[in-house]
gemmi code that builds the backbone of each chain (N, CA, C; Angstrom):
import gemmi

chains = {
    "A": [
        ("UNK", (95.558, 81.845, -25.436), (96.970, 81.611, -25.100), (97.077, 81.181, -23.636)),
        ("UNK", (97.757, 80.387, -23.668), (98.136, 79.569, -21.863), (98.905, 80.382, -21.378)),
        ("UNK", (98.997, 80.315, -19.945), (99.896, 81.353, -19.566), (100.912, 80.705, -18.330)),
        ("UNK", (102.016, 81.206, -18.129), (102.722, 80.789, -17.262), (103.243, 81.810, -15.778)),
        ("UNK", (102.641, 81.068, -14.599), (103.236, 82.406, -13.266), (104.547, 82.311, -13.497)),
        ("UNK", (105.312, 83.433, -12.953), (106.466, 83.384, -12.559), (106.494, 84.568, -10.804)),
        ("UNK", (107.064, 84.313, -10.064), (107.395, 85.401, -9.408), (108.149, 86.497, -9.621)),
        ("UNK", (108.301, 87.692, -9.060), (109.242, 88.744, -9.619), (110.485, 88.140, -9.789)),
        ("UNK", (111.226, 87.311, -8.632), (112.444, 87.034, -8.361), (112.558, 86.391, -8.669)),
        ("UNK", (111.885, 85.594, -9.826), (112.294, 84.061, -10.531), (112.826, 85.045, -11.943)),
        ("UNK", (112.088, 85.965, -12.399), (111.844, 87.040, -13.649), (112.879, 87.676, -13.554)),
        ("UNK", (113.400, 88.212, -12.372), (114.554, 88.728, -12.248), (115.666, 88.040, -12.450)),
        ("UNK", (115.772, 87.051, -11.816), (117.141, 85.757, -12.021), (116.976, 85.420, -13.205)),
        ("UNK", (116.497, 85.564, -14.046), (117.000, 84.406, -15.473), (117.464, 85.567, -16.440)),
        ("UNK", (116.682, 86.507, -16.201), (117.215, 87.979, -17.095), (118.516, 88.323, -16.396)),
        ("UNK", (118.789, 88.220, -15.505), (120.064, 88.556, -14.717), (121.115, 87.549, -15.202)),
        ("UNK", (120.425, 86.554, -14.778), (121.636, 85.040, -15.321), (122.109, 85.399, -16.785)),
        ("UNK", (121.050, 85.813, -17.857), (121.130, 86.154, -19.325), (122.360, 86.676, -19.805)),
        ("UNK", (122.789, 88.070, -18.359), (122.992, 89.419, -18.516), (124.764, 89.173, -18.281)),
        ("UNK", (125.098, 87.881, -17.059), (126.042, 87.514, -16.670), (126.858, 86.996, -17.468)),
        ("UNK", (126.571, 86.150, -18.053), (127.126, 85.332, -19.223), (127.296, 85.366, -20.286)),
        ("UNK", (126.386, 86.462, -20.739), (126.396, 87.182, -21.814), (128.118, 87.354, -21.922)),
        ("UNK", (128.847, 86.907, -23.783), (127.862, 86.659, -24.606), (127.778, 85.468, -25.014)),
        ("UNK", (127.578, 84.336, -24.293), (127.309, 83.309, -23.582), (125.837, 82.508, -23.714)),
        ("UNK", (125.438, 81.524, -23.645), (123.730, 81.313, -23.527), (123.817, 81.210, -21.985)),
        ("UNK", (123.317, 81.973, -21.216), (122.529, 80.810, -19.964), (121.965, 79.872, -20.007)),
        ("UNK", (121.916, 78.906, -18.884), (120.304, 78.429, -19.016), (120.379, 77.791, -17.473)),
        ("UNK", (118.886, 77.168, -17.297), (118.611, 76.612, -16.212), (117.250, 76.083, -16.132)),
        ("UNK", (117.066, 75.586, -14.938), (115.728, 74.684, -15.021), (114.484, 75.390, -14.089)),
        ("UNK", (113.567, 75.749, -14.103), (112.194, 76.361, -13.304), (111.621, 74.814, -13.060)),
        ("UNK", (111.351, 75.378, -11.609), (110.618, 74.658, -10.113), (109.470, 75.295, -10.298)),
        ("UNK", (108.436, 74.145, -10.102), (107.537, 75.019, -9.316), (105.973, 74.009, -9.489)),
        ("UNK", (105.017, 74.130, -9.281), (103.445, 73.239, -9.101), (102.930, 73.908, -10.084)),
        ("UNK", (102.023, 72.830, -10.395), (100.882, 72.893, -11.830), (99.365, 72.961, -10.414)),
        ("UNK", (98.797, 73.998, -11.309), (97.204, 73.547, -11.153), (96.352, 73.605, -12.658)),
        ("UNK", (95.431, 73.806, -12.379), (94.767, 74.122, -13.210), (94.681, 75.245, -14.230)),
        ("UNK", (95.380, 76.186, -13.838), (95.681, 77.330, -14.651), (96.778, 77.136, -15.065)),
        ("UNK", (97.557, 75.918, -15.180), (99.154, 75.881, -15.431), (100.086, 76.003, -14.543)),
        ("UNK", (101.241, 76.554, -14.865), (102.595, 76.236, -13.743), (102.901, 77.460, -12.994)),
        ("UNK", (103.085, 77.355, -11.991), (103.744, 78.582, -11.287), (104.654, 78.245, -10.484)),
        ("UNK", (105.835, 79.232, -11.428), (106.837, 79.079, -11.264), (107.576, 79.481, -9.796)),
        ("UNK", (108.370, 78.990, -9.015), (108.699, 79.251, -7.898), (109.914, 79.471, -7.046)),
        ("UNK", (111.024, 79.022, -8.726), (112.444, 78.518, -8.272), (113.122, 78.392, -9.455)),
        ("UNK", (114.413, 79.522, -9.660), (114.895, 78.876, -10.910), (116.635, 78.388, -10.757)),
        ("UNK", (116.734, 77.211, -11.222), (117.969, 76.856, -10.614), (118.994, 77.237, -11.598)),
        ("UNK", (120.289, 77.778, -11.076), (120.923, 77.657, -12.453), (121.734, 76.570, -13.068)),
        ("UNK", (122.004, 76.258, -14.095), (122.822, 74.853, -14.271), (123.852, 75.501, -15.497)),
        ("UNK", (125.288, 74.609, -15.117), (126.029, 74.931, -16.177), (125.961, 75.009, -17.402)),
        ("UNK", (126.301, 75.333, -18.683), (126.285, 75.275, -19.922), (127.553, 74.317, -20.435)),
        ("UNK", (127.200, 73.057, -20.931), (128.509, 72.129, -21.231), (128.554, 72.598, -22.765)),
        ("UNK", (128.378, 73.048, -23.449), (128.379, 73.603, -24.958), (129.277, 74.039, -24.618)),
        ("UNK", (130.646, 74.196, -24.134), (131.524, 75.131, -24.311), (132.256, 75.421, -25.443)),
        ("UNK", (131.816, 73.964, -26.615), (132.232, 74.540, -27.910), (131.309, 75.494, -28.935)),
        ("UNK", (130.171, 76.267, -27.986), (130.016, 76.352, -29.117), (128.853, 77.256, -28.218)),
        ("UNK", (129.203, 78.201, -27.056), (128.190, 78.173, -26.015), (127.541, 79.416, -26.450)),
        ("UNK", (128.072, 80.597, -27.670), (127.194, 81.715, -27.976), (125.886, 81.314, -28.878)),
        ("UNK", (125.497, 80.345, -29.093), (124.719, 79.940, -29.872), (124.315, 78.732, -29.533)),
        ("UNK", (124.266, 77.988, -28.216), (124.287, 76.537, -27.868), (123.850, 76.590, -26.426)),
        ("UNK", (123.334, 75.771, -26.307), (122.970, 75.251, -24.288), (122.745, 73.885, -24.315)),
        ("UNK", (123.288, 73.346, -23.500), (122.831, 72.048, -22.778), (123.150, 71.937, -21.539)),
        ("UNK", (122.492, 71.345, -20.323), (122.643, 70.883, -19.473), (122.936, 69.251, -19.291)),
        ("UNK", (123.745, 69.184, -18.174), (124.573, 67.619, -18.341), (123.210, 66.957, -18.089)),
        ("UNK", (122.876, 65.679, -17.977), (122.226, 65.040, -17.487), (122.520, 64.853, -16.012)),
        ("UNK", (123.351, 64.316, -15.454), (123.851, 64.367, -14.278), (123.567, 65.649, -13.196)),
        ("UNK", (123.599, 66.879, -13.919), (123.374, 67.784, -13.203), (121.710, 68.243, -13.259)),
        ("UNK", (120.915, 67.808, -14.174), (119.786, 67.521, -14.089), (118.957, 66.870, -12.900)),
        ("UNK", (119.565, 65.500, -12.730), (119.456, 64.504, -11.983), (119.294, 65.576, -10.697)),
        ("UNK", (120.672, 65.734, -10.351), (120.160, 66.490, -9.216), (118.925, 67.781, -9.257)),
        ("UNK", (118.695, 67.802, -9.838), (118.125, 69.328, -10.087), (116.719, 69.128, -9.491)),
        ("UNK", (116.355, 67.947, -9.933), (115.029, 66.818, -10.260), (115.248, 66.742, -8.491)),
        ("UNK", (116.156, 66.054, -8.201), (115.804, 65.688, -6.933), (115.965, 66.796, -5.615)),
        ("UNK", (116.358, 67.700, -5.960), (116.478, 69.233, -5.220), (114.770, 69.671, -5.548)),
        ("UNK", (113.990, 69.441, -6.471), (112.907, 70.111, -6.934), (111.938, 68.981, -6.066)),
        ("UNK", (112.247, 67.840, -5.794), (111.137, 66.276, -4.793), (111.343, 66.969, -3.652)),
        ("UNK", (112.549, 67.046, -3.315), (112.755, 67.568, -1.828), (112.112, 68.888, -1.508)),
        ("UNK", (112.242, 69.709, -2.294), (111.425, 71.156, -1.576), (109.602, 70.922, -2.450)),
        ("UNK", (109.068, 70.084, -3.227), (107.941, 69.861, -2.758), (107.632, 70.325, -4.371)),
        ("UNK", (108.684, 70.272, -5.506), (108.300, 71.058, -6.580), (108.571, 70.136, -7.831)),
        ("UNK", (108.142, 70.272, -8.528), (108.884, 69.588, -9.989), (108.932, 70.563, -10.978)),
        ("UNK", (109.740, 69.825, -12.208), (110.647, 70.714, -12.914), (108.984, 70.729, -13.854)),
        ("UNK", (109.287, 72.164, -14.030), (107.992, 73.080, -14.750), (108.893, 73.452, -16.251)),
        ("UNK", (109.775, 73.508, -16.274), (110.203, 74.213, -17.701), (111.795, 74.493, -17.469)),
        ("UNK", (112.171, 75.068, -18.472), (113.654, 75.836, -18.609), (113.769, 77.018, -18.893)),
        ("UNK", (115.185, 77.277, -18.805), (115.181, 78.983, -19.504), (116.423, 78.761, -20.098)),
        ("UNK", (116.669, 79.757, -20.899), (118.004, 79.657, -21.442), (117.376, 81.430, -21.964)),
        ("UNK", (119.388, 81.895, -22.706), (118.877, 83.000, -23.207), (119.532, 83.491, -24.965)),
        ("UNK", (119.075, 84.345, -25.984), (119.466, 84.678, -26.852), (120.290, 85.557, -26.736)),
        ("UNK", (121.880, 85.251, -26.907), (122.588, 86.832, -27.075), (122.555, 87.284, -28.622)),
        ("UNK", (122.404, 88.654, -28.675), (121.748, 89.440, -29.792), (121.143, 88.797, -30.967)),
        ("UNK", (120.180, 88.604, -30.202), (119.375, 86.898, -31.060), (117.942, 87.541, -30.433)),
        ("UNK", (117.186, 87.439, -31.115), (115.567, 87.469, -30.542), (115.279, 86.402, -29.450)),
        ("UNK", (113.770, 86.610, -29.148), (113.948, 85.709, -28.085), (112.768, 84.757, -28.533)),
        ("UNK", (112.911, 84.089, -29.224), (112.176, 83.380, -30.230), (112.840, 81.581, -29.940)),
        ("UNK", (111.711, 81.173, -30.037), (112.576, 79.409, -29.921), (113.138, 79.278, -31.866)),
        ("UNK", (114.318, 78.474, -31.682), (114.397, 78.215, -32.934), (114.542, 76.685, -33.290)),
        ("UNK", (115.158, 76.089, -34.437), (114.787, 75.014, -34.677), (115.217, 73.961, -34.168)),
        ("UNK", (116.920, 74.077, -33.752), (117.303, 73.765, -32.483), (116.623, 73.549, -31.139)),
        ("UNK", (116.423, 74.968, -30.557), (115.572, 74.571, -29.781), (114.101, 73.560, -29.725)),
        ("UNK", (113.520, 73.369, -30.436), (112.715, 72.250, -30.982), (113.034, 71.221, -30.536)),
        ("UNK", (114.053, 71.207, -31.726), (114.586, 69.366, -31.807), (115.196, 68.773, -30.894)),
        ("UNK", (115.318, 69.931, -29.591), (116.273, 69.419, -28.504), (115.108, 69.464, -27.252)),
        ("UNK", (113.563, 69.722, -27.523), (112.812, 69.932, -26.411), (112.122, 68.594, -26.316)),
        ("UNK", (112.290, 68.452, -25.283), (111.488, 66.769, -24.942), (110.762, 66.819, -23.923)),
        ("UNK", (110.458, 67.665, -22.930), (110.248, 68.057, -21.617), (108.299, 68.601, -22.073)),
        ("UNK", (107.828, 67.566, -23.073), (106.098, 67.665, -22.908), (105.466, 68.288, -21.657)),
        ("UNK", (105.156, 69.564, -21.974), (103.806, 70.064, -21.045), (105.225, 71.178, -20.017)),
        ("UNK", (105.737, 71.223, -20.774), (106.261, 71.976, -19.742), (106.720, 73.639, -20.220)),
        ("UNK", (107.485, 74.191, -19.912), (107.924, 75.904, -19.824), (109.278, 76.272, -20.594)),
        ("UNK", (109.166, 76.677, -21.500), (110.326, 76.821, -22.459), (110.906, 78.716, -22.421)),
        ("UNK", (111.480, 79.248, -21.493), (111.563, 80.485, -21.520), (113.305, 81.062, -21.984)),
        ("UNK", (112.732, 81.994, -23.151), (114.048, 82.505, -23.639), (113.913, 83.761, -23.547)),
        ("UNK", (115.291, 84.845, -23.294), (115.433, 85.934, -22.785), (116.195, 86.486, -23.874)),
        ("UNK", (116.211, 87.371, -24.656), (117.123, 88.326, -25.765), (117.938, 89.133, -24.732)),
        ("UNK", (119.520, 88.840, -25.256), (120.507, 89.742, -24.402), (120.833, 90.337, -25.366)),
        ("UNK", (120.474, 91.709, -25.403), (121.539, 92.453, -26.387), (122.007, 93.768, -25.783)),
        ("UNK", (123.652, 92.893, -26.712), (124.506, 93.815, -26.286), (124.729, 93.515, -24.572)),
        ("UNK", (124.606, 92.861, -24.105), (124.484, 92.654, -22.626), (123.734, 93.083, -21.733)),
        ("UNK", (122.314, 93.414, -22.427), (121.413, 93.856, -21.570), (120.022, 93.105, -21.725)),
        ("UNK", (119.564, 92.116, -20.985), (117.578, 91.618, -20.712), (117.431, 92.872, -21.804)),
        ("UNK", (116.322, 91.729, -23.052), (115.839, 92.612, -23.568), (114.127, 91.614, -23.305)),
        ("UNK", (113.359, 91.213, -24.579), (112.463, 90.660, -24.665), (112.670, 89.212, -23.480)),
        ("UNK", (111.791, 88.736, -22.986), (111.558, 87.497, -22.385), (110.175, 86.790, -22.448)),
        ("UNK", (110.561, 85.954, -23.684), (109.068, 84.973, -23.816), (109.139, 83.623, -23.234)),
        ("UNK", (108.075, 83.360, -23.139), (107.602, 81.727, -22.825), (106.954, 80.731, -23.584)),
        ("UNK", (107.555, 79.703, -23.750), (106.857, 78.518, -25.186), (106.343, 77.308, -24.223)),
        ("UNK", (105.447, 77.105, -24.781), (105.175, 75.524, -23.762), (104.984, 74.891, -25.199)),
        ("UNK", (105.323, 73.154, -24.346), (106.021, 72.650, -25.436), (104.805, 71.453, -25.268)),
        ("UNK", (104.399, 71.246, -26.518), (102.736, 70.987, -26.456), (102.622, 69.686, -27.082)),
        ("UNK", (102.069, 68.766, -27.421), (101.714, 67.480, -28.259), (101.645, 66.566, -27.686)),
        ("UNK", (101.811, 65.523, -28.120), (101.171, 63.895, -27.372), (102.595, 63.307, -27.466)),
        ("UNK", (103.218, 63.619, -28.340), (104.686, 62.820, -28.390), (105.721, 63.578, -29.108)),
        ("UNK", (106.821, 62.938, -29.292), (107.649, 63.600, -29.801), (107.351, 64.008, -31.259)),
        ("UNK", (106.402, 63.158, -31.827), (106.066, 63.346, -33.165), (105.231, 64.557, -33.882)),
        ("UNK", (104.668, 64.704, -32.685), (104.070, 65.763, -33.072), (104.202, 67.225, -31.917)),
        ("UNK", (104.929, 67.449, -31.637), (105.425, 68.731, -30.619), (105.596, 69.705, -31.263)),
        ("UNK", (104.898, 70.884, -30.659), (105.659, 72.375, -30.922), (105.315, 73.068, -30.130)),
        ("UNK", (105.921, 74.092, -30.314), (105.865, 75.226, -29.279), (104.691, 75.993, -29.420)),
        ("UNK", (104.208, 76.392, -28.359), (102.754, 77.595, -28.439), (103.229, 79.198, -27.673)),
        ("UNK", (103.332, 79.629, -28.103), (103.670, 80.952, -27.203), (102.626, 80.901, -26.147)),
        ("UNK", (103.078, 81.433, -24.663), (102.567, 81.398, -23.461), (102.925, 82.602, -22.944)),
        ("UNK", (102.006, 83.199, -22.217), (101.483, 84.073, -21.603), (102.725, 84.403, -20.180)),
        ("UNK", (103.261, 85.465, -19.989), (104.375, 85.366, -18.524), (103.163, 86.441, -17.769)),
        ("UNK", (102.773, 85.599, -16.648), (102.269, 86.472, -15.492), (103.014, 86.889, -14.639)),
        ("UNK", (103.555, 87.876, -14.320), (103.805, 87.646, -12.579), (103.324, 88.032, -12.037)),
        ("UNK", (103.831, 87.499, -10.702), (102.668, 87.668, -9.555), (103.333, 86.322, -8.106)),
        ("UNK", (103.265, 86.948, -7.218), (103.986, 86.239, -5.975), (102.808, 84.842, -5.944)),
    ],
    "B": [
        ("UNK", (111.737, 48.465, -5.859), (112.353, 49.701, -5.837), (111.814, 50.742, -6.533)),
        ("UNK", (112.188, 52.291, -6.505), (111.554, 53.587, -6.954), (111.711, 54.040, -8.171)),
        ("UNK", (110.690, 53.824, -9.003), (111.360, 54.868, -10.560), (110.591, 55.913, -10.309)),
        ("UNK", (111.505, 57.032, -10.595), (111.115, 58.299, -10.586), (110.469, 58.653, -11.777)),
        ("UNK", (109.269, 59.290, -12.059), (108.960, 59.477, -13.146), (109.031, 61.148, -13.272)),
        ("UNK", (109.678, 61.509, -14.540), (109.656, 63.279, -14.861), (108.672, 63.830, -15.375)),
        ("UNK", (108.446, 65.169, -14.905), (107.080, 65.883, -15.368), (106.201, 65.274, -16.749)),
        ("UNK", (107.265, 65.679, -17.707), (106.223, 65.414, -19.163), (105.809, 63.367, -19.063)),
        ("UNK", (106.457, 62.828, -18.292), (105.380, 61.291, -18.396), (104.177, 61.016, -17.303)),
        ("UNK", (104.360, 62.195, -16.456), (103.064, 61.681, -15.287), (101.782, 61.433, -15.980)),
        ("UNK", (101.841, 62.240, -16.851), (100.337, 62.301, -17.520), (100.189, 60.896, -18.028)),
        ("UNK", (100.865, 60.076, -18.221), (100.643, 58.097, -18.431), (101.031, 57.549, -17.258)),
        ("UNK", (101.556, 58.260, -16.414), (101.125, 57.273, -14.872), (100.179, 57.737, -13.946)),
        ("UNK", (99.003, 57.756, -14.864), (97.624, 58.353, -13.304), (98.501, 59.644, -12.437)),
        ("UNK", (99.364, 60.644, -13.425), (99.787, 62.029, -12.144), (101.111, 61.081, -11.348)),
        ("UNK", (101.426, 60.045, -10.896), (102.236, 59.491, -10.310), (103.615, 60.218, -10.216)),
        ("UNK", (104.449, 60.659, -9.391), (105.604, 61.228, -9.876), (107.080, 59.764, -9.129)),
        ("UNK", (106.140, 58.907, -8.851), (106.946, 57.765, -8.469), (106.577, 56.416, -8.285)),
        ("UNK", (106.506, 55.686, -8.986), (106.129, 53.849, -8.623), (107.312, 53.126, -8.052)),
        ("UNK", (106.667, 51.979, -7.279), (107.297, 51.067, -6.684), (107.074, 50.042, -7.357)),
        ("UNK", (107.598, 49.199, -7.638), (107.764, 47.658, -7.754), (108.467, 46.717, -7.617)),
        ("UNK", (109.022, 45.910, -7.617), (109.754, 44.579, -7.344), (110.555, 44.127, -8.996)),
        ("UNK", (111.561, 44.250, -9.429), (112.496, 43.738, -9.968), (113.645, 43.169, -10.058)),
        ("UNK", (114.280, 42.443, -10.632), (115.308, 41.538, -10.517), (116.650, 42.487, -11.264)),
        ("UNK", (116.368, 43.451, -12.597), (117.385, 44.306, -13.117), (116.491, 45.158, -13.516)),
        ("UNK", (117.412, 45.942, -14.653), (116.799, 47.302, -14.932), (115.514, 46.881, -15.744)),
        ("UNK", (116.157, 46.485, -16.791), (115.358, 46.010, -18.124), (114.011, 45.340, -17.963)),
        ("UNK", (114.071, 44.557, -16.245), (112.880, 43.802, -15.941), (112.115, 44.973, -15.235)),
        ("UNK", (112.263, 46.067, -14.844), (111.667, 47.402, -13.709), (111.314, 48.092, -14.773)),
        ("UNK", (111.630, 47.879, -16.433), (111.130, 48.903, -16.957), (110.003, 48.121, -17.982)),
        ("UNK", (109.994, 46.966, -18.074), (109.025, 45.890, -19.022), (107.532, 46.267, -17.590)),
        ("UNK", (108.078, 45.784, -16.398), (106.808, 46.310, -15.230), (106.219, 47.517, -15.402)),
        ("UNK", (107.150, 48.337, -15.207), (106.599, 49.856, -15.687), (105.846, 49.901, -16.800)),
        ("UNK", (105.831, 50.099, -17.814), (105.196, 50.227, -19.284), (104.574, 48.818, -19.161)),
        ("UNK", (103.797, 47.852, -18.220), (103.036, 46.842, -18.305), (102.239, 47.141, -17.771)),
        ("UNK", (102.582, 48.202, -16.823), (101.605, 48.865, -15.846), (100.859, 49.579, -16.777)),
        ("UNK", (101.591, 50.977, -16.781), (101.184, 51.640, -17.844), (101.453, 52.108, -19.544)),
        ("UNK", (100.708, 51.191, -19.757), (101.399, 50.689, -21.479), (101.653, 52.222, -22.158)),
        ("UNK", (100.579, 53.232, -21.863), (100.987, 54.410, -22.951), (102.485, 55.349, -22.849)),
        ("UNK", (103.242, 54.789, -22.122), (104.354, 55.135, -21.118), (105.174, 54.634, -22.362)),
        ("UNK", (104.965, 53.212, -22.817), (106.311, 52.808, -23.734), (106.835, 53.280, -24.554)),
        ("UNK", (105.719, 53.965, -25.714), (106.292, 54.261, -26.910), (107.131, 56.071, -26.684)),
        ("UNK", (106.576, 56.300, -25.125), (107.754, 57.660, -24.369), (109.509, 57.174, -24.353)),
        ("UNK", (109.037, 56.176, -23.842), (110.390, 55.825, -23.734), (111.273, 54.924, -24.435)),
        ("UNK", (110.547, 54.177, -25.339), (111.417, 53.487, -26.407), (110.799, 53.961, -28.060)),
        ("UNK", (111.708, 53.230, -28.690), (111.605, 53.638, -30.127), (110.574, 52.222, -30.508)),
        ("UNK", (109.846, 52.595, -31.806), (109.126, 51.304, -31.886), (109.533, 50.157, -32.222)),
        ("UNK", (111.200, 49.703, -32.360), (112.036, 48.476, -32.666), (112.509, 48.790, -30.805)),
        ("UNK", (112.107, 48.783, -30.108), (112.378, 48.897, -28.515), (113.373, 48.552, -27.856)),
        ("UNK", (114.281, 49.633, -28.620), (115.590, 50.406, -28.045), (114.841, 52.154, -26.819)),
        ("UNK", (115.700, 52.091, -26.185), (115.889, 53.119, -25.568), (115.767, 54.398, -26.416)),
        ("UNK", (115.016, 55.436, -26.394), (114.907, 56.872, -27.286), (116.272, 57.310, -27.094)),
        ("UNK", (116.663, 57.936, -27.855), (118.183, 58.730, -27.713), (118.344, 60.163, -26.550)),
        ("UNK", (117.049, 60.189, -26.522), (117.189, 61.734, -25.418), (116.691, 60.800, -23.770)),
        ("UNK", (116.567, 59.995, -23.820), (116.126, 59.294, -22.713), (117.027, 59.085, -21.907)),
        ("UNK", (117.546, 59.537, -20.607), (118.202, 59.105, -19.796), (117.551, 58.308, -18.435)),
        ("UNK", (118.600, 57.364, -18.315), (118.461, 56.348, -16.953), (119.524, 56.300, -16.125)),
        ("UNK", (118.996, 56.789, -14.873), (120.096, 56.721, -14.372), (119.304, 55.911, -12.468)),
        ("UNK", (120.205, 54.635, -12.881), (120.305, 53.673, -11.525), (121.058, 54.768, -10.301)),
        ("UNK", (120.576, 55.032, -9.527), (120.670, 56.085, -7.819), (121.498, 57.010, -8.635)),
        ("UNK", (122.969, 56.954, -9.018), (123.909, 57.845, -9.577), (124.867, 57.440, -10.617)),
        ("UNK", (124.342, 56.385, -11.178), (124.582, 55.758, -12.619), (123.991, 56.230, -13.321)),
        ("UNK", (124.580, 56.161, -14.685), (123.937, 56.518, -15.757), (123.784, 54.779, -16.431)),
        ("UNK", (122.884, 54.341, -16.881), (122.599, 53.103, -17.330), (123.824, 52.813, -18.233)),
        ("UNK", (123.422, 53.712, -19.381), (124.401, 53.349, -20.635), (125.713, 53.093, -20.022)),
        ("UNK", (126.261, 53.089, -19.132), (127.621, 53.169, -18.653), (128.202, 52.121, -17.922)),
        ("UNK", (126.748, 51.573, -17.355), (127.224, 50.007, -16.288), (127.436, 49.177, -16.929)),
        ("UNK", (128.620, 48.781, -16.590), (128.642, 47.344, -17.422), (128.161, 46.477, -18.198)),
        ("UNK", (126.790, 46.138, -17.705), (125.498, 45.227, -18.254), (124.754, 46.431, -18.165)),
        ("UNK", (124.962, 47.232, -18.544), (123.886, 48.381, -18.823), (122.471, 48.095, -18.386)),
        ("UNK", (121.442, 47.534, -18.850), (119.770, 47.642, -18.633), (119.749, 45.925, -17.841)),
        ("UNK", (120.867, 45.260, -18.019), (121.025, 43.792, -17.471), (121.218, 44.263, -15.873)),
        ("UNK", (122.001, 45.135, -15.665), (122.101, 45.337, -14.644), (121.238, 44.866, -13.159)),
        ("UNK", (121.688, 44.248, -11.967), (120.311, 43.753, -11.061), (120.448, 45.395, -10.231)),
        ("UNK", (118.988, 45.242, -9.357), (119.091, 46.284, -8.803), (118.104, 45.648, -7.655)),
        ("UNK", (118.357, 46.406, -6.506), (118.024, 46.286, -4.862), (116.630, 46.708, -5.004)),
        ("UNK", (116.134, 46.369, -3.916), (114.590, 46.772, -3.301), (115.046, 48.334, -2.993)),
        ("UNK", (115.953, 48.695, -2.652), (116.350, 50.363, -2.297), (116.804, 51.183, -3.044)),
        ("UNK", (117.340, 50.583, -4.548), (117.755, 51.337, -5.745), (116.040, 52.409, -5.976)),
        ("UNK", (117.076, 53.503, -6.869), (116.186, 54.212, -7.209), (116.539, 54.052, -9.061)),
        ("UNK", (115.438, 54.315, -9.878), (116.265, 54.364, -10.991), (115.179, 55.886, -11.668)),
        ("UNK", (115.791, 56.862, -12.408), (115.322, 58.056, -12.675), (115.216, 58.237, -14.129)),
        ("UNK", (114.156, 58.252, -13.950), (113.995, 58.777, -16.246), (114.255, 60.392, -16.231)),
        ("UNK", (115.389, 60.653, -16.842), (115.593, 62.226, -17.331), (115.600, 62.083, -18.702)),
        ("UNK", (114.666, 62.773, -19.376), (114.589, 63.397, -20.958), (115.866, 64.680, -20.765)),
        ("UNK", (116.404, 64.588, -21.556), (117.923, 65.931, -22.001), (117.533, 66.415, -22.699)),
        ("UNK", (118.060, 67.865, -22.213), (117.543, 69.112, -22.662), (119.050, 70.282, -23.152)),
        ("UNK", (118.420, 70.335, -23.898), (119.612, 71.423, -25.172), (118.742, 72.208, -26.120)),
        ("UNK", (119.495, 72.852, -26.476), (118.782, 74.074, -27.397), (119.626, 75.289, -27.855)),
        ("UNK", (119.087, 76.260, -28.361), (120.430, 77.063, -28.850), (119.774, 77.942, -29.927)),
        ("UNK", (119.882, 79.243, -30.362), (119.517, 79.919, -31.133), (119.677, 79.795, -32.429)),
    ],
}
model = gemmi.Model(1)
for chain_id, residues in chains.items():
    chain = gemmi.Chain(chain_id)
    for i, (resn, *xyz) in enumerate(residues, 1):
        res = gemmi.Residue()
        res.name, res.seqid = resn, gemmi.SeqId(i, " ")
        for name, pos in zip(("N", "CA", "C"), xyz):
            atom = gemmi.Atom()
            atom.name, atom.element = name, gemmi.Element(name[0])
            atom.pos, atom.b_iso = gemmi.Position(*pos), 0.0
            res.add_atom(atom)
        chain.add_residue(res)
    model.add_chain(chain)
structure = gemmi.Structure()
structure.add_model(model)
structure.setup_entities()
């Protein structure tokens, strides 16, 4: 299994973000450098949820607010490593949705179970294949560690 | 001018997270691009070579689909133009 760094305070913010919005999806985008062992994570930004029809069961981020996100992540020296978003009283499992909406090859797919309004489970999927044709998720490993 | 390239395509531009080249519009900066590096195309277009539906372009703070002449569009030696893949999901 591959594994993904995170810092405490990246681990803390997205379970927190989860906890806020709840019962709500969060989501947002993770910063941070690849080596050889994979990504470590360094920065998680938050970005709005435009699903507002439909946001207990839904996330998207605008493109536009992406854009910037991308270029906030050139400037401090990082690129976008993955996302997070979270499950309210939902496992924290990618589902099929989430799939069909992941395009972001080689990168960090992290979902957080809020239940009841509280961080429960928090996994990580990296989103794996050569193209869109053949992608799926692999469960990944959460280290932390500064 | 600069196309930004996003994480999941570096791996078809030699790691690159940005090329330069010389174009006249969009449509001609992105035939250069994927001429450069051909395994890049079938990322970003469909194989009747339309634009993918999750593919965003966006000229400095345009969104392509939106300009007028959309991919006709000309663009400067100082334009930037940015490939964002969109991201959604949901339980």
């Amino acid at each position: 299994m591959s594994g993904v760094r995170l810092t405490s305070a990246v681990y803390a913010e997205i379970r927190s973000h989860g906890e806020q919005t709840y019962p709500h999806e969060c989501c947002g985008a993770l910063l941070g450098v690849q080596s050889a062992e994979g990504w470590s994570i360094q920065s998680a930004v938050r970005a709005g949820n435009t699903r507002t029809d439909s946001a207990h069961n839904r996330y998207q981020i605008s493109d536009i607010e992406l854009l910037k996100i991308e270029r906030t992540a050139r400037a401090q020296g990082f690129s976008i490593a993955g996302f997070y978003h979270s499950h309210p009283d939902h496992p924290a499992q990618w589902s099929q949705t989430d799939l069909a909406e992941a395009h972001w090859l080689g990168c960090s797919y992290i979902i957080t179970a809020v239940e009841h309004g509280q961080a429960a489970a928090t996994n990580s999927f990296f989103l794996a294949g050569a193209g869109e044709e053949e992608k799926h998720f692999e469960p990944q490993q959460i280290v932390i560690g500064e | 001018m600069t196309i930004f390239i996003p994480t999941p395509l570096r791996g078809y531009t030699g790691g690159k997270d940005a090329v330069e080249l010389e174009a006249a519009t969009v449509s001609e900066a992105l035939d250069q691009l994927t001429a450069s590096f051909a395994d890049l195309r079938k990322h970003i277009f469909t194989p009747d070579g339309k634009l993918r539906a999750f593919v965003n372009l966006y000229l400095n703070d345009e969104d392509v689909r939106y300009l007028p002449a959309k991919d006709a569009t000309e663009v400067k030696p100082s334009d930037t133009l940015s490939i964002i893949p969109s991201i959604a999901g949901g339980r």
